[in-house]
C-alpha positions as CSV (number, residue, x, y, z in Angstrom):
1,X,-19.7,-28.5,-68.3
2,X,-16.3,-26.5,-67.2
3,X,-19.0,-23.8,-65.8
4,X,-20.8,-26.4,-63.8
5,X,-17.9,-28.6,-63.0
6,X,-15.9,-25.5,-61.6
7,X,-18.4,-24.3,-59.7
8,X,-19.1,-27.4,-57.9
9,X,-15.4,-27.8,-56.7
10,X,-15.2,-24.0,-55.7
11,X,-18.6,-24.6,-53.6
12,X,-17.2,-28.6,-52.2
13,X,-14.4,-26.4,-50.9
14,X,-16.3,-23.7,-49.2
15,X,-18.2,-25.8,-47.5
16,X,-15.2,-27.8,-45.9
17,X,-13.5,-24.5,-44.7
18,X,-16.9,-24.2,-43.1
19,X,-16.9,-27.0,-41.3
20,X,-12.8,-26.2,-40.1
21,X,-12.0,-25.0,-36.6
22,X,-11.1,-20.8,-36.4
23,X,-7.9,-21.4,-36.4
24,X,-7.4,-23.7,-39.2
25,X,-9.7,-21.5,-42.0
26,X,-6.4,-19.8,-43.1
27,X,-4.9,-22.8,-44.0
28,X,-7.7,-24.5,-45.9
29,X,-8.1,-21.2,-47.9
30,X,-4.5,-20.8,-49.0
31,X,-5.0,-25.0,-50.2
32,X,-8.1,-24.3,-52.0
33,X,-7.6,-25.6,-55.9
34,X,-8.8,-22.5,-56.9
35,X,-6.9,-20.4,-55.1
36,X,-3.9,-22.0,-55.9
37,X,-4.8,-21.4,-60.1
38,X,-1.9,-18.9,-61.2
39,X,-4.0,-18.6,-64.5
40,X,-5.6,-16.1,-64.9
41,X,-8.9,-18.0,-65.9
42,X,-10.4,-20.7,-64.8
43,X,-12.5,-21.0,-67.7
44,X,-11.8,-21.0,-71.6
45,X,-14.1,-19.4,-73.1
46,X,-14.7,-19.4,-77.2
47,X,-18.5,-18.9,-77.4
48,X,-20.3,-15.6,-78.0
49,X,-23.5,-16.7,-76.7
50,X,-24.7,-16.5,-73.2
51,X,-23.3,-19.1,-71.8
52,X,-19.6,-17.7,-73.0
53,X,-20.7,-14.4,-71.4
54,X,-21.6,-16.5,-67.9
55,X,-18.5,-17.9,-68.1
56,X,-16.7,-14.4,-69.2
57,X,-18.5,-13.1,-65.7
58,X,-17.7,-16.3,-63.9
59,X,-13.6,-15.7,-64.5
60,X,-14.5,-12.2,-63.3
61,X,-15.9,-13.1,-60.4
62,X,-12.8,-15.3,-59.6
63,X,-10.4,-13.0,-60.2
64,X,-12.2,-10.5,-57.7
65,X,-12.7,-13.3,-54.8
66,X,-8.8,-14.5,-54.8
67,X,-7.7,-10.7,-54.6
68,X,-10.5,-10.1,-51.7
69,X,-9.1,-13.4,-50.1
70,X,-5.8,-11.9,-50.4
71,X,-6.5,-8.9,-48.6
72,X,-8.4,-10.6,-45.7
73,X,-5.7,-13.0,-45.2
74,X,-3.1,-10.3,-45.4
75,X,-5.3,-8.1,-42.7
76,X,-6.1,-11.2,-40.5
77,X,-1.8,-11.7,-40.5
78,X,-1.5,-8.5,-39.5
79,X,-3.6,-8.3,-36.9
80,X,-2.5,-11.4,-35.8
81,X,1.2,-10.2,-35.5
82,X,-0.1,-6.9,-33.7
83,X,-1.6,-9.2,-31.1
84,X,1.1,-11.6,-30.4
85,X,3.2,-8.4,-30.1
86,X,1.4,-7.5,-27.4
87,X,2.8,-7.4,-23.8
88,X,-0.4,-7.9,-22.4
89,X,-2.1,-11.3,-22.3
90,X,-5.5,-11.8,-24.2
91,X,-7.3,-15.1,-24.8
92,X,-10.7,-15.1,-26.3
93,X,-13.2,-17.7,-25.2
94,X,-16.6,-18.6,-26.8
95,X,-19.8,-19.0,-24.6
96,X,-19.1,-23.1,-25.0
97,X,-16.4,-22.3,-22.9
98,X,-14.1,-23.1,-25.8
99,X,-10.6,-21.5,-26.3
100,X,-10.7,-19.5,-30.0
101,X,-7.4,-17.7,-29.6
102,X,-4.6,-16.9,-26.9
103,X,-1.3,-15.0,-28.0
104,X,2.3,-15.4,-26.3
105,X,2.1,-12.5,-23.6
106,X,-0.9,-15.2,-21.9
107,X,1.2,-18.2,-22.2
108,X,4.2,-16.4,-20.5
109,X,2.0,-14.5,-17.8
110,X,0.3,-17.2,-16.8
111,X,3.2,-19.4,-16.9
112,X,2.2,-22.3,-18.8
113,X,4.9,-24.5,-20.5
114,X,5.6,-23.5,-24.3
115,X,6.3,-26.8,-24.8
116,X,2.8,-27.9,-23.6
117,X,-0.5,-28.0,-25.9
118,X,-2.6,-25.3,-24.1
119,X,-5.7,-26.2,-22.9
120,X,-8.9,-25.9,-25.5
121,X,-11.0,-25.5,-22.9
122,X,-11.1,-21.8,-19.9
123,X,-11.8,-24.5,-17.4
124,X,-9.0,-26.4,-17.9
125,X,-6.5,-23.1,-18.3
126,X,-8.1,-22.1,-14.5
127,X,-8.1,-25.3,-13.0
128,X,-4.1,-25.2,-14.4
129,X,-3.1,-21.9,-13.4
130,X,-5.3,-21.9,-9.8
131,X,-7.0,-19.3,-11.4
132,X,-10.9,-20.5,-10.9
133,X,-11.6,-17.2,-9.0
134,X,-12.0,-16.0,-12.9
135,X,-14.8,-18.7,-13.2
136,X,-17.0,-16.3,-11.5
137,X,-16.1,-13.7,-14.0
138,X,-17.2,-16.0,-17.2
139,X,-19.6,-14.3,-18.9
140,X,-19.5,-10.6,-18.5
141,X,-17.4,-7.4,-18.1
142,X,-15.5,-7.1,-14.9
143,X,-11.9,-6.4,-13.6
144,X,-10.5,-7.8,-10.8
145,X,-6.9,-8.4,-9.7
146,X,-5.3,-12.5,-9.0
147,X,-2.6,-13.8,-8.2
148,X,-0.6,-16.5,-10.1
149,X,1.6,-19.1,-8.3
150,X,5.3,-19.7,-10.0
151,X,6.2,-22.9,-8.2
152,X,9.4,-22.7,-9.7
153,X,10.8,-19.2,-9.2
154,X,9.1,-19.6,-5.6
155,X,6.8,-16.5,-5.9
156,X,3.5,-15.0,-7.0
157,X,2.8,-12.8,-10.1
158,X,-0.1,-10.2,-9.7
159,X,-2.0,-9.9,-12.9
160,X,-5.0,-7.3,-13.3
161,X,-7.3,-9.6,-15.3
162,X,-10.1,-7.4,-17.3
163,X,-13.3,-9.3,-18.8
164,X,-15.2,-8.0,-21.7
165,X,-17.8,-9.4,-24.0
166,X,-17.8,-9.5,-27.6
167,X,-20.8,-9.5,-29.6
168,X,-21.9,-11.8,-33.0
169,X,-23.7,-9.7,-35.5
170,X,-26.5,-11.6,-37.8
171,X,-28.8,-9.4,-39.9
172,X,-32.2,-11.9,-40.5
173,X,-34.3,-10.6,-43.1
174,X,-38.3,-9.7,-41.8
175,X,-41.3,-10.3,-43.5
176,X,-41.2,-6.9,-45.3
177,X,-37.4,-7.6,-46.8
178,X,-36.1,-4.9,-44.6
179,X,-33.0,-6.2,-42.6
180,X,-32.7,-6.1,-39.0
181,X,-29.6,-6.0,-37.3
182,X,-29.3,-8.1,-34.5
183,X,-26.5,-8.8,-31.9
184,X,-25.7,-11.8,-29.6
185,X,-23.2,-12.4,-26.9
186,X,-20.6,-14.7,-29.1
187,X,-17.9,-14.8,-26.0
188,X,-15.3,-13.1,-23.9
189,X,-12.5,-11.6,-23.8
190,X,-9.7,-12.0,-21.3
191,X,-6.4,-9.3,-20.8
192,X,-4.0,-10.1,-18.5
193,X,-1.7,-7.1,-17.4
194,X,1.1,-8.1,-15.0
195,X,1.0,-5.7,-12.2
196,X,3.1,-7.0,-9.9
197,X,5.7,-4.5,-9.4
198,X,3.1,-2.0,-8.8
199,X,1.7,-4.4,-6.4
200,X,5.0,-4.9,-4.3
201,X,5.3,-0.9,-4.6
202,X,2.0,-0.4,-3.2
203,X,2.9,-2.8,-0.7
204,X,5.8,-1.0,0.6
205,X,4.0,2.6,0.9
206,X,1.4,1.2,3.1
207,X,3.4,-0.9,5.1
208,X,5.9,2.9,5.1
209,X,2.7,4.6,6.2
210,X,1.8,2.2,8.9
211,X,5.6,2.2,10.5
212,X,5.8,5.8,10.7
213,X,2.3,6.4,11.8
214,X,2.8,4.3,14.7
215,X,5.9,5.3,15.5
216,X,4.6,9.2,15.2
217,X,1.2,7.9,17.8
218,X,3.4,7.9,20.8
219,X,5.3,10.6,20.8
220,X,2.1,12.8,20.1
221,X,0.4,11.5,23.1
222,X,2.9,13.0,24.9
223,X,2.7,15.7,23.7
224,X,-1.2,16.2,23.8
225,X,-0.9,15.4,27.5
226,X,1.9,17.6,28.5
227,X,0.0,20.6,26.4
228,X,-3.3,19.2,28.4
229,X,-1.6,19.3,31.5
230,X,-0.2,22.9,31.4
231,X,-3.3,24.6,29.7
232,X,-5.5,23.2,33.2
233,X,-3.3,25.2,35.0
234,X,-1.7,22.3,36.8
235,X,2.3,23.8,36.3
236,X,1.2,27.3,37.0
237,X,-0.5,30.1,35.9
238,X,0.0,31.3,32.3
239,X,-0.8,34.5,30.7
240,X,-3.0,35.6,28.1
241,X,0.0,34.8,25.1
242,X,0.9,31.7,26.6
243,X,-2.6,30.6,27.0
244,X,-2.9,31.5,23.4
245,X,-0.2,29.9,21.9
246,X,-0.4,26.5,23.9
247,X,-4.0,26.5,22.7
248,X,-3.4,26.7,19.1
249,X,-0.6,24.2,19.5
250,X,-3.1,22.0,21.4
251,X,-5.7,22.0,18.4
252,X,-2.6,21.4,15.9
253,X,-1.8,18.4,17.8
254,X,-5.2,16.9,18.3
255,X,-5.8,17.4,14.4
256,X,-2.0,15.5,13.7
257,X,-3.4,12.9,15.9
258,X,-6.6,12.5,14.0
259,X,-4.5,12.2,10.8
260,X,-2.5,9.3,12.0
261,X,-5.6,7.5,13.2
262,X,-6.7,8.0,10.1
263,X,-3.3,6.6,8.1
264,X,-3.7,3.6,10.9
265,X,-7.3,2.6,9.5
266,X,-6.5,2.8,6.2
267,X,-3.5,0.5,6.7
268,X,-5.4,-1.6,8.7
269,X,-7.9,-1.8,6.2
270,X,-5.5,-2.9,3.2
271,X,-4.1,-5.4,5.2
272,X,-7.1,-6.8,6.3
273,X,-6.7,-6.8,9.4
274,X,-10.2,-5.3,10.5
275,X,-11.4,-7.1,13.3
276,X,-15.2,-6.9,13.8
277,X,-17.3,-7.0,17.0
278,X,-20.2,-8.0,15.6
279,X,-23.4,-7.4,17.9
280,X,-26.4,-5.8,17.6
281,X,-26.7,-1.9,17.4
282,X,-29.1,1.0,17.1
283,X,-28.2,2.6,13.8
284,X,-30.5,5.3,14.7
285,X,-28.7,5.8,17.9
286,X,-25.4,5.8,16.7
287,X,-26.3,8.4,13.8
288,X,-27.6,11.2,16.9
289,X,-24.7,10.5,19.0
290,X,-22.2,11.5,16.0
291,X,-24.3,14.3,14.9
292,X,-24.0,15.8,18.9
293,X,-20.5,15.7,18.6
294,X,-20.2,17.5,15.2
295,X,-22.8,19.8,16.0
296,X,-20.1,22.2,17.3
297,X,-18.7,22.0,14.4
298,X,-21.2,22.8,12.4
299,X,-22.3,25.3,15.0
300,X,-18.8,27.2,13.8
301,X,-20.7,27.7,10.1
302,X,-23.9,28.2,11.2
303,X,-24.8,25.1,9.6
304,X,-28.2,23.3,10.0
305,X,-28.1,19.7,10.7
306,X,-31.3,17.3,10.3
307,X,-31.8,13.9,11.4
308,X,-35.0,12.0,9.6
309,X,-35.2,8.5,11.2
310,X,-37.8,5.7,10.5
311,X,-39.4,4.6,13.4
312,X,-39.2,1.1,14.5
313,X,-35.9,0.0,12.9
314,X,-34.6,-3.1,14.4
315,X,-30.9,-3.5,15.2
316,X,-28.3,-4.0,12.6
317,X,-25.7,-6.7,13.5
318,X,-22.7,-4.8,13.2
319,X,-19.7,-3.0,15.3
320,X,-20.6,0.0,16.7
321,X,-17.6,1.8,16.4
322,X,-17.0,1.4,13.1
323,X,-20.6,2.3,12.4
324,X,-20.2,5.3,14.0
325,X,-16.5,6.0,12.1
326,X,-18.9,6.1,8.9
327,X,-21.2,8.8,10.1
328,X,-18.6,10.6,11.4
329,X,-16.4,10.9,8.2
330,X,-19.4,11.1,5.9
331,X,-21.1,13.8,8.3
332,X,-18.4,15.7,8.9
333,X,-17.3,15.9,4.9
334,X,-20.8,17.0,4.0
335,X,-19.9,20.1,6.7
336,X,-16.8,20.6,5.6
337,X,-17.7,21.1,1.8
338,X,-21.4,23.0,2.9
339,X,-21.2,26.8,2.8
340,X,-22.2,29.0,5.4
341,X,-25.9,29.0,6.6
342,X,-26.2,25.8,4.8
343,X,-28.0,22.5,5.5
344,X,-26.7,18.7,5.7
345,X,-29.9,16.0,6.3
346,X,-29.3,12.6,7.7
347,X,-31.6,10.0,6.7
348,X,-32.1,6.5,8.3
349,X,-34.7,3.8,6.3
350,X,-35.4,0.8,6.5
351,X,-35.6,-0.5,2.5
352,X,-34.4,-3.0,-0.3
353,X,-31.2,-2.5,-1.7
354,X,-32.0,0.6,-3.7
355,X,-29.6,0.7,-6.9
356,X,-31.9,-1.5,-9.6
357,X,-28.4,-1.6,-11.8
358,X,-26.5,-3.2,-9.2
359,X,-28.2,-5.6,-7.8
360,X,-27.6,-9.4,-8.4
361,X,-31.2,-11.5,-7.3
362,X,-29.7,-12.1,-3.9
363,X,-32.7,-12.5,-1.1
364,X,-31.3,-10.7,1.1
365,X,-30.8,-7.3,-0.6
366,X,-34.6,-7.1,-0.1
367,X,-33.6,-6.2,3.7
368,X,-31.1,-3.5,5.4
369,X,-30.7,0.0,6.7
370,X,-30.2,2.8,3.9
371,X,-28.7,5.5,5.1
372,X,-28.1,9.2,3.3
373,X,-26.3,11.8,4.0
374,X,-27.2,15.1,1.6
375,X,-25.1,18.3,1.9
376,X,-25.8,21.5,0.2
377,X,-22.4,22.1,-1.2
378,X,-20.9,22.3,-4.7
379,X,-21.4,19.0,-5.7
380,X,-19.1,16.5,-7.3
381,X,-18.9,15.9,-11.6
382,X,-20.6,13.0,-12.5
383,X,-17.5,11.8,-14.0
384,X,-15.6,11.6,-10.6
385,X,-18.4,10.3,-8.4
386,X,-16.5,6.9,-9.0
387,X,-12.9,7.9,-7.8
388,X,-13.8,10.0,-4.9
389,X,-13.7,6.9,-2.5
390,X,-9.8,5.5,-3.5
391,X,-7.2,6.8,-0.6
392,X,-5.4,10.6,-1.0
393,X,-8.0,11.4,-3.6
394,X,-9.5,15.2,-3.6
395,X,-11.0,17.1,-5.9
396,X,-8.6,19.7,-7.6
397,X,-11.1,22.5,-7.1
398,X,-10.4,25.4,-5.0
399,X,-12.9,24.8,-2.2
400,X,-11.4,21.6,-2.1
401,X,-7.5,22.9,-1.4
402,X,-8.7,25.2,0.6
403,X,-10.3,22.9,3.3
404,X,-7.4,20.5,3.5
405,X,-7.5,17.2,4.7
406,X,-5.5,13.9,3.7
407,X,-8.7,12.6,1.6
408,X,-8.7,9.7,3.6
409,X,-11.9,9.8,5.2
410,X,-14.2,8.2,2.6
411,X,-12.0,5.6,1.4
412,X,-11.8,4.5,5.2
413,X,-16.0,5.2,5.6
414,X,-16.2,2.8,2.2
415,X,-13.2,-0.1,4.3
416,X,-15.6,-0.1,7.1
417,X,-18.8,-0.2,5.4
418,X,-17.3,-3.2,2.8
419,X,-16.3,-5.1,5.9
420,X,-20.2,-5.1,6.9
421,X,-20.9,-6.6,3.6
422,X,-22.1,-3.0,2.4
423,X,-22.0,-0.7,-0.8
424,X,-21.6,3.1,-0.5
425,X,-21.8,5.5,-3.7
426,X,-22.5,9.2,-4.0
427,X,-25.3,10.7,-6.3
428,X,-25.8,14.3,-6.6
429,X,-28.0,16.3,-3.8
430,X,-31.2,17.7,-4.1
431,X,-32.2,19.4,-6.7
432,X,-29.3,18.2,-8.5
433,X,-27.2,20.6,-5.9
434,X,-24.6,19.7,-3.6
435,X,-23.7,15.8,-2.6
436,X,-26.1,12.8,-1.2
437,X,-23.9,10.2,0.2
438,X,-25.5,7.3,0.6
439,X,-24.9,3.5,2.3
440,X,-26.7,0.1,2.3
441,X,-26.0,-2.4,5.2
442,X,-28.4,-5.7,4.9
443,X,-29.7,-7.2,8.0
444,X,-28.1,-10.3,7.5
445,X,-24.3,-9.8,7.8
């Protein structure tokens, strides 16, 4: 009867912490009757038979349960203290859209009243904060950078909020008693970094870069058209030093000017001040013209340059000279890094979005120009492929010092080609050699 009655009570009590909310499991444990028992047996035993030995096993048992529900309450504290530690924010959310945990770093970076309940609900915590652009994030793994409104301190706190799902794990028995381990999406995570600071620093380089750039653009035109004027001869004659020197100082000057133009997009492209002329254009068109002009160029290597364009293509809405901007900084990269009596191929389609991985069911990625441009050069690791677009990035390779540049070009090709409603990436060349560039413009911008 003490065997039965026991463990009936133990089993009434499971079943109740069961049935309790996440957070309040702790609790219940630590006020379970049995748990509570300092003796060390819940059972007196004074039989022999087996009955007394079920009951020897059942005190066993017991004893081995509390001091395994020790240790998982005394890992779950601690990992709960490491958490609220934290000085990032994290809140956990289960696919009901239902709150499971947040620690303190959350409440204080997303400035919500500690002597407010917090919201059970992610909806509610958005619709609180003015965070609902994380709705769209609900659900899977992203990262993407908000702004918080602190009505009282009268500014804005930049957080960099990353998304990751978390996994359930339930392992069903088949047919043939084997287990199989399956896992389904339980819910997602949320952390919350406050980036502000590096946001306001940030800030201040680019708007550094755009004052100085502009105040460097007029003196420099000057220049370029005093030099212009003297090398046609319109001061005087010069002699064979002078005409060398002005030359060279000529060419310096037109490649400082191309540098500040290129400082100016970039700053004009994190300000978001692009303004688009949107009409139709011959992709096709635009891609020869640029190719003539870096021809010279290429010329200089004895570089071959190939143009394979569908026939038929029909215009792209777009602006022409920020199409052309593209070609021209993807083109001329792919000549810059191709060796001597290489190749670069440009090719023009007509097809679907082609990346199956990224695409997201929209209509009209069935529909735009894909455009590559494939080099024959040393190629880029797989591992930076992603980083090659951000602004002053290059390659620490020694080809790469040794051509120079600002490694602005592609981060401004990737501004423009964004502001279309495009996607650019690189993959590796043919034959798994060299670079192949490649962008997708739909139809429909």
């Amino acid at each position: 009867m003490q065997l039965a009655q026991t463990a009936k009570r133990i089993g009434q009590e499971a079943k109740e912490v069961v049935q309790e909310e996440s957070d309040q499991i702790r609790k219940q444990i630590a006020n379970m009757q049995w748990y509570q028992n300092e003796e060390s047996e819940l059972i007196s035993v004074s039989s022999k038979n087996e009955v007394g030995i079920l009951a020897q096993e059942f005190n066993e048992m017991y004893r081995n349960l509390k001091i395994a529900v020790e240790k998982l309450i005394s890992a779950e504290q601690q990992m709960t203290t490491i958490v609220d530690c934290l000085s990032e924010g994290l809140i956990v959310v289960d696919t009901q859209d239902q709150i499971l945990y947040f620690n303190p770093a959350a409440r204080h970076l997303l400035n919500h009243d500690e002597t407010s309940e917090f919201p059970n609900r992610l909806t509610e915590l958005l619709r609180a904060t003015n965070l609902t652009v994380l709705a769209d994030a609900h659900g899977q793994d992203a990262r993407t950078n908000v702004e918080v409104n602190l009505d009282q301190e009268g500014e804005n706190r930049v957080l960099r909020v990353v998304t990751s799902q978390f996994m359930s794990i339930s392992v069903p028995v088949n047919g043939n008693g084997l287990s199989d381990e399956n896992a389904d999406i339980a819910g997602t995570v949320y952390v919350f970094n406050d980036i502000t600071r590096e946001h306001e620093i940030d800030k201040m380089k680019s708007d550094f870069v755009a004052l100085v750039s502009h105040e460097l653009r007029t003196p420099l035109t000057s220049i370029i058209g005093f030099i212009t004027l003297i090398l046609d001869g319109k001061t005087g004659p010069l002699n064979k030093v002078q005409q060398q020197s002005l030359t060279r100082a000529h060419r310096q000057s037109k490649r400082l000017a191309m540098m500040i133009n290129d400082l100016l997009d970039i700053s004009r492209i994190e300000a978001g001040r692009i303004v688009m002329k949107l009409e139709p254009v011959d992709v096709a068109e635009i891609a020869k013209q640029r190719l003539e002009e870096l021809k010279p160029q290429a010329d200089e290597k004895t570089i071959e340059l190939n143009l394979n364009v569908q026939s038929d293509l029909p215009d792209l809405n777009g602006d022409a000279e920020y199409l052309g901007q593209i070609f021209t900084n993807l083109i001329g990269n792919a000549i810059k890094f191709t060796p001597s009596d290489g190749e670069v191929k440009v090719k023009v389609f007509r097809k679907g979005y082609p990346r199956e991985e990224d695409r997201t069911g929209d209509a009209n990625e069935n529909d735009g120009i894909h455009v590559e441009v494939i080099d024959s050069g040393p190629g880029i690791p797989a591992e930076d492929r992603e980083n090659v677009f951000d602004k002053f990035r290059q390659l620490s390779n020694i080809q790469t010092r040794e051509q120079g540049g600002t490694g602005l070009g592609l981060s401004i090709a990737r501004g423009f080609i964004e502001a279309h409603k495009g996607k650019i990436w690189v993959d590796a060349g043919e034959n798994e050699k060299g670079c192949n560039f490649q962008f997708w413009i739909r139809f429909l911008s």
